[in-house]
N, C-alpha and C positions, 0 to 999 in steps of 0.2 A: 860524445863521440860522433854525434852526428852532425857536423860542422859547426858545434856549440864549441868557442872555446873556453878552455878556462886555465887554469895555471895551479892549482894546487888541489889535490882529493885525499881527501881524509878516510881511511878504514879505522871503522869503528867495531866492526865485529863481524862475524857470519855464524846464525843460528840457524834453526829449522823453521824455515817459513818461505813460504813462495814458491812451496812444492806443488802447489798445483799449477804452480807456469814454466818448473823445472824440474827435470824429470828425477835427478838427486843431487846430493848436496855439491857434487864434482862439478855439475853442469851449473851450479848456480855460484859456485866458484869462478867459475870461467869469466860468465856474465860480469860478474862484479868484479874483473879483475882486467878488464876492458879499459873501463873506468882509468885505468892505472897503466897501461901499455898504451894509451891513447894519452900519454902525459908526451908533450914535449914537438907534440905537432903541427903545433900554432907557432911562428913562426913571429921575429921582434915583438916577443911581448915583454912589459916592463918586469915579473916577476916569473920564477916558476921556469926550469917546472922543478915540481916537488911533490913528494907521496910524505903523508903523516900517517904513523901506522902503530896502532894499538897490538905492542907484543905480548901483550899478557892473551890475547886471542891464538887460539890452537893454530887456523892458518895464517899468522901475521909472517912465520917463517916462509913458509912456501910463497907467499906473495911478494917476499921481499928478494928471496933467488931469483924471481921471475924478472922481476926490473932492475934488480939491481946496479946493474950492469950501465941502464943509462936514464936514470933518473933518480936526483939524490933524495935520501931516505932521511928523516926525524922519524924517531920512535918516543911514546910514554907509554905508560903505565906503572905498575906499580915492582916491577922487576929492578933488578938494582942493573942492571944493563940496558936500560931504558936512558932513551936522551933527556925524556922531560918524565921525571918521577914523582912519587908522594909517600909521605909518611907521618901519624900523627892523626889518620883522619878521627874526627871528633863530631858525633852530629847531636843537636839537639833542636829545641822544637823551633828555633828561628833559622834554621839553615844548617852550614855543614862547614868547620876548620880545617885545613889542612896545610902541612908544609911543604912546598916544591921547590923543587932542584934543581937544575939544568945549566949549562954551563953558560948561558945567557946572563942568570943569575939566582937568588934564593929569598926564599922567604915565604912570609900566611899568608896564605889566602881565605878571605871571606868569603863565602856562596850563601846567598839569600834562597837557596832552592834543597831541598830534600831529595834525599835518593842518592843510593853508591853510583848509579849509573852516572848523576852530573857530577859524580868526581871526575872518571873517566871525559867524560864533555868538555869540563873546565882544562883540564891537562891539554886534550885537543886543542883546544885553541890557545892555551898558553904555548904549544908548537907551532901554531900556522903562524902566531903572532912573531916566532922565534924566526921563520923563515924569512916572512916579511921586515926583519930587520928594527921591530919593536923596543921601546925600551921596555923592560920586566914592569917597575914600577907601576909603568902605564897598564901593561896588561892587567894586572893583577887590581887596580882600581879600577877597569871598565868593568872585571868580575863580579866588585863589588856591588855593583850597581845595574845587573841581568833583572830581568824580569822572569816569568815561569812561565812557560808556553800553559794555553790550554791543555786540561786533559792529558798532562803528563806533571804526575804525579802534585795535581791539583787539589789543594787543600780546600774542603770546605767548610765552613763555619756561620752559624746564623744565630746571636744571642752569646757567645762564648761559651757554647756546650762544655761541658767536662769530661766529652772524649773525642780520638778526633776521627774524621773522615775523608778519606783517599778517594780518588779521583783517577784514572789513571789506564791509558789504551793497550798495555797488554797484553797481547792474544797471543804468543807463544810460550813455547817451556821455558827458553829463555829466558824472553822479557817477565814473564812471571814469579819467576824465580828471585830475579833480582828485585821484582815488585817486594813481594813480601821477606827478602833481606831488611830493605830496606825500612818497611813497615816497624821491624821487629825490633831494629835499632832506637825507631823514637818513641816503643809501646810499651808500657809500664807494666798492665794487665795481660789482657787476650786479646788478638787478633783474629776478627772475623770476615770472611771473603767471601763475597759475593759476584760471581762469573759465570760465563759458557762458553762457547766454542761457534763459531760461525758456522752456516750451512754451505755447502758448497764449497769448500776448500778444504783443506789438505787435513785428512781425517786420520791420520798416524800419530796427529800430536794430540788428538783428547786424550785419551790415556794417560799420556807422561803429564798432561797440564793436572789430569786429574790425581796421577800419583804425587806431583810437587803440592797440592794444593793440600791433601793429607798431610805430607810431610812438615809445612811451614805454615797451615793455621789453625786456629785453635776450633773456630766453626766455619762450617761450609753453607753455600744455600746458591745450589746449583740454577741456571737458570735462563731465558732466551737469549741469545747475543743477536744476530742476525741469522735466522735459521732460512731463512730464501727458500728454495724448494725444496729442502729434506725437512725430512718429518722432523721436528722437536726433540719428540721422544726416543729417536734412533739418535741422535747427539749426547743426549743427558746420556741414555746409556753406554757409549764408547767410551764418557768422561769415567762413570762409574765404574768400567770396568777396569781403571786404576787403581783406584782406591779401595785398601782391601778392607775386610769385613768387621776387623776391629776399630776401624776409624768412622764404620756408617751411622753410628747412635750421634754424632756430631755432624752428618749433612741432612741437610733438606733442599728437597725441589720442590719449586716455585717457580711456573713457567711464567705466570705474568711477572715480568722485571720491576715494575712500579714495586708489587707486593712484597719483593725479592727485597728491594732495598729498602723498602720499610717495615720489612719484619726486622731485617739486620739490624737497622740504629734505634727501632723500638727496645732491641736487647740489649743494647750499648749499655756499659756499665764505667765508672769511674776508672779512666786511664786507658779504656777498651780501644782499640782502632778499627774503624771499620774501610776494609779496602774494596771497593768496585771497579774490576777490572773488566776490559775487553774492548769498552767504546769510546773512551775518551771524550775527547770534541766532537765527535759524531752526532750531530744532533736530528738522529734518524734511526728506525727498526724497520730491517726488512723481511718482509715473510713471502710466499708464493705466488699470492695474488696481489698484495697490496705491500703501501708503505706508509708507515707513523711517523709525525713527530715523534721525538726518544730524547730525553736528554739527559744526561747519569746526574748531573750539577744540579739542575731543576728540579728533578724527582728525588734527590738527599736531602736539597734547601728545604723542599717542603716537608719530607718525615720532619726533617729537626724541629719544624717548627711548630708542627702538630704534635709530636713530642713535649717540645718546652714549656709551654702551659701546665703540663702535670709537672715539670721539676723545676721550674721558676725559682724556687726559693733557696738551691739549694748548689745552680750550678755556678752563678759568680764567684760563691765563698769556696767553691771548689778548684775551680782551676789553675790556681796561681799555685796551688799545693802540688795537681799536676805537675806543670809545667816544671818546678821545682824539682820532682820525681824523675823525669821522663830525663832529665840534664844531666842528672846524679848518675841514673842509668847507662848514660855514652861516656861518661866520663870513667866511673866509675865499673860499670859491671856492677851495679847494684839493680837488685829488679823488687823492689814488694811487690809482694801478691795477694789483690783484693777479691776476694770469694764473690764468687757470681751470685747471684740471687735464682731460683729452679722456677 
């Protein structure tokens, strides 16, 4: 909006986050919805203008009355009134199937990428693609062929351990939520979560992060995120105070995060997923006075690998049995379940 042109803006959602630069969800409405009233003010450009707009989101309607009127609308998701839709989705451990619609045209798609959310992603841009006058085919082969950003929802693996671990910058109820959706979908076993909550910002979502994290995993192991100048222990506790009391014999705190995360994949057991949320690509921790190197990838590669010396013998002939599990699982709605060891 600020003499940047551009010709096309994708709405992908509006959660709770960035309350502490907006004083509530209406005003943060506003802002993002600028983005979108600012379509169409660039004058001879070759495409655009155009709003793509995710209506399975609560305000995709109110954002669409807003412009409607003079900027044309593509909508996906997963509502049968949606211009670019899906159904079928199928995820297993090399990515995620689905089938899309659109009056452009139909057909699978293959995503090399994990997580509900890059359904929604992939659909986006089978819409921008729709505007810019794409053929399907084509889109749907450049999808084939995505790469995974860092630190969203980054697989890691060192030796072909036989469970797996997540990756993934997560810091709201939201994004959390749909983290461990999606965890849950490729996890055979149990799902264990290892996160916190940033210091200095918007302190209404520990809570909800802490009640979603009861609700959708099986261990917790509460722990530093970026705690800057609040105390640590005033964070762990606003999370805690989500989470109620018949779910606490499954959390532990661990303020050091190294610890955190290799207590977690220490406990990993056959089919287990371990998810580390909050920092993604960040490869930094910031505390009051100072700041660390931090980096979630670096400090998993290595449990695993301090790890894999004790299971060496046991994890190649296991995983393909996995992975076989974990398939069966999305396809099917089949789960075994392999007893934790105490």
């Amino acid at each position: 909006t600020y003499k940047i042109p551009y010709d096309i803006a994708v709405f992908t959602n509006l959660t709770q986050d960035h309350l502490d630069f907006h004083k509530d969800m209406d005003d943060y409405f506003f802002a993002k919805s600028r983005l979108f009233t600012s379509l169409g003010t660039c004058p001879n450009r070759k495409h655009g203008p155009l709003a793509i707009i995710n209506l399975d989101d609560p305000y995709a309607h109110k954002l669409i009355e807003l412009i409607k009127a003079r900027v044309p609308v593509i909508t996906y998701g997963n509502s049968e009134k949606a211009d670019v839709r899906c159904y079928d989705v199928k995820a297993c451990p090399t990515g995620l199937k689905f089938n899309v619609e659109s009056r452009m045209g139909s057909g699978l798609v293959e995503l090399p990428l994990s997580g509900k959310f890059n359904v929604y992603n992939a659909l986006a841009a089978v819409a921008v693609g729709m505007g810019l006058g794409m053929n399907f085919a084509q889109i749907v082969g450049a999808l084939k062929e995505v790469h995974s950003v860092p630190g969203r929802f980054q697989l890691v693996s060192k030796g072909g351990q036989d469970f797996t671990v997540i990756v993934d910058y997560a810091h709201t109820p939201d994004g959390l939520a749909n983290l461990l959706d999606s965890a849950r979908d490729i996890t055979v076993n149990q799902v264990s979560l290892v996160f916190g909550c940033g210091g200095d910002r918007d302190k209404t979502k520990r809570s909800i992060m802490g009640k979603i994290a009861a609700e959708k995993a099986d261990w917790i192991f509460i722990t530093n995120d970026n705690p800057r100048s609040e105390s640590p222990e005033a964070i762990v506790s606003d999370i805690l105070s989500g989470i109620p009391e018949s779910k606490r014999k499954r959390v532990e705190v661990i303020y050091d995060r190294a610890k955190a995360i290799k207590k977690a994949i220490k406990g990993a057991m056959l089919g287990d997923t371990v998810v580390i949320a909050g920092k993604g690509h960040e490869t930094y921790q910031k505390f009051s006075d100072h700041t660390d190197h931090f980096d979630d990838v670096e400090e998993a590669s290595l449990a695993i690998e301090e790890m894999g010396a004790g299971r060496s013998g046991v994890v190649s002939s296991r995983i393909k049995s996995v992975e076989s599990f974990v398939y069966k699982r999305s396809m099917y709605n089949y789960t075994p379940r392999i007893a934790r060891q105490a």
